[in-house]
C-alpha positions in Angstrom: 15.4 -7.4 -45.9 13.2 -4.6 -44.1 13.6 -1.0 -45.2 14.0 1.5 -42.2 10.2 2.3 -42.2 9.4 -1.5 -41.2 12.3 -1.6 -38.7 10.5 1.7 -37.2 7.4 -0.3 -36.7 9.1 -3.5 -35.5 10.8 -1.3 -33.0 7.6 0.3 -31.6 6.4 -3.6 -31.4 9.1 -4.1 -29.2 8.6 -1.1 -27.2 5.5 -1.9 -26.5 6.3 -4.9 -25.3 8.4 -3.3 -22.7 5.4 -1.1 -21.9 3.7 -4.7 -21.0 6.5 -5.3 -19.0 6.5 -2.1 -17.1 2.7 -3.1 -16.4 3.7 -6.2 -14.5 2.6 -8.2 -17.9 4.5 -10.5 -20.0 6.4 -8.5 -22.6 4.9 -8.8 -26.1 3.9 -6.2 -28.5 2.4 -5.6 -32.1 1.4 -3.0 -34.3 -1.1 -3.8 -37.4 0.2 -1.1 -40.2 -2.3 -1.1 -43.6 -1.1 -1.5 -47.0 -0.7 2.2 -47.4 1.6 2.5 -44.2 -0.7 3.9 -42.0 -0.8 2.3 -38.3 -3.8 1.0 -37.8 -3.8 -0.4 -34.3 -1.2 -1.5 -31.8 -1.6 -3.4 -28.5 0.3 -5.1 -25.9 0.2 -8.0 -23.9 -2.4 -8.1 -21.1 -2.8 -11.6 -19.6 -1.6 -10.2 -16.2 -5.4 -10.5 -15.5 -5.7 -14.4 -15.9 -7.4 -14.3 -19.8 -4.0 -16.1 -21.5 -5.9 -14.7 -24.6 -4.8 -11.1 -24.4 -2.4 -11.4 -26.4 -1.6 -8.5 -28.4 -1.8 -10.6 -32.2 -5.4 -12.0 -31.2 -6.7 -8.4 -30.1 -5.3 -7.1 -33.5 -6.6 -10.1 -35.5 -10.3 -9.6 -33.6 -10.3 -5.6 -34.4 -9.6 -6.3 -38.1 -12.1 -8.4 -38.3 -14.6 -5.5 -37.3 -13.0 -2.7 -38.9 -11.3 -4.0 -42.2 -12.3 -5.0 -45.4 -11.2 -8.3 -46.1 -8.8 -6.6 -49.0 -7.7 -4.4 -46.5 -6.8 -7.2 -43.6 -4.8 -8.7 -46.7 -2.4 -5.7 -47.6 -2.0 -5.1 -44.2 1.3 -6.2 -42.0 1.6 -7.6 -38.6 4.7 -6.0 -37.1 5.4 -8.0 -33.4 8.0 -8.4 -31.1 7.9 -12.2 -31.1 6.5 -14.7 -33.7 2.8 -15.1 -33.0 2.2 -18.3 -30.7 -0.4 -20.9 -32.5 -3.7 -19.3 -31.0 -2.7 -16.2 -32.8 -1.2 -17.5 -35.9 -4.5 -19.3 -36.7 -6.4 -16.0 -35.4 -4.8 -13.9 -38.3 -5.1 -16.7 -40.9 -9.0 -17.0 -40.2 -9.4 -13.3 -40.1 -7.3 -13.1 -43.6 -4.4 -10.6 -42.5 -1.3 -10.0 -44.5 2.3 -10.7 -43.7 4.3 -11.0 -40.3 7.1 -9.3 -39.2 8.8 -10.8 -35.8 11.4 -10.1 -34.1 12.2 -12.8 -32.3 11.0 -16.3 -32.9 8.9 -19.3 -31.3 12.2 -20.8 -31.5 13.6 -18.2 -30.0 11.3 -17.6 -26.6 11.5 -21.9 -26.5 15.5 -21.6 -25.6 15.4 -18.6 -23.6 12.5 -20.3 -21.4 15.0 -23.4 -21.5 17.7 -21.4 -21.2 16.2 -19.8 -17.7 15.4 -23.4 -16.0 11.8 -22.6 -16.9 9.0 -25.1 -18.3 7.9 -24.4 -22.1 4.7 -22.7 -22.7 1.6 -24.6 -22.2 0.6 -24.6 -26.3 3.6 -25.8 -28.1 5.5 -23.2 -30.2 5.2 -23.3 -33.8 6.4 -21.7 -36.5 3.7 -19.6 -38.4 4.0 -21.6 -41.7 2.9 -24.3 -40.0 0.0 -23.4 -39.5 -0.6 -21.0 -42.1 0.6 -22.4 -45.1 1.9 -19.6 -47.5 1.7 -16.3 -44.8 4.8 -13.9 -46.1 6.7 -13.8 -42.8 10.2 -12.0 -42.0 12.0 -12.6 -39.1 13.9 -12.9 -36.4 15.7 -9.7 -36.7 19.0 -10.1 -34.5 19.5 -6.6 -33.2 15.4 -6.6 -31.7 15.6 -10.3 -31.1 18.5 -9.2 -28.6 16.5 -6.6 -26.8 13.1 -9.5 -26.6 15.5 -11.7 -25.1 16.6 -9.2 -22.1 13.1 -8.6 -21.5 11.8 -11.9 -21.1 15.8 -12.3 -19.3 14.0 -9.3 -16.9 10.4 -10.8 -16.5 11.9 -13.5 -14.4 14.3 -11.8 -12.7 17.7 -12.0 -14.9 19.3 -8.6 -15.2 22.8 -10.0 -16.7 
């Protein structure tokens, strides 16, 4: 269960990826917050530009590699508006970071894609424990999950 602090963040992941969308960018969002609470970093999607590996995990992954301790990239949280695809699952578990928190899942973004008449993503979705055995993850969270869905609903052109 997430306190209202963590919902707070999970919420600006999800803004954020709205902010992708109003960019003309596929709408996904995170926000890396250390183990003191402090926001860190946050990006958004930006593959609009043809580098599929924009996405807003990998970015955070890469700067906590820099700027982190690797006791720090431990206690810290990924907060992201859709479970990390298997590029950045693998990014984060290299580079050592701490728990997920997702809004939506792999599953999730597979039936809504489905669900649109649209092919599945290029890199199969997985969940994050498969591929990094152990990871604390929460998620989906219904309520944001809903919101995720209406934005990937208006990337393609579905206002209903």
């Amino acid at each position: 269960m997430l306190n209202e602090v963590e919902l707070g963040h999970l919420r600006r992941a999800v803004e954020l990826a709205a902010e992708a969308l109003a960019a003309g960018d596929e709408p996904f969002g995170s926000v890396l917050v250390g183990g003191d609470g402090t926001v860190l970093a946050e990006d958004r999607n930006r593959v609009g530009a043809g580098d599929h590996t924009r996405h807003p995990e990998f970015e955070l992954a890469r700067w906590a590699a820099v700027e982190l301790t690797p006791e720090a990239r431990a206690a810290a949280t990924v907060f992201t508006s859709t479970e990390h695809c298997p590029m950045c699952s693998t990014a984060h578990g290299w580079v050592g970071l701490g728990r997920i928190v997702y809004a939506s899942s792999s599953e999730q973004l597979g039936s809504w894609l489905a669900e649109l008449g649209l092919p599945a993503p290029p890199v199969r979705t997985l969940p994050i424990g498969d591929l990094v055995p152990g990871l604390q993850v929460a998620g989906p969270v219904p309520e944001l999950a809903a919101q995720v869905r209406a934005l990937h609903r208006r990337l393609h052109g579905r206002t209903d």
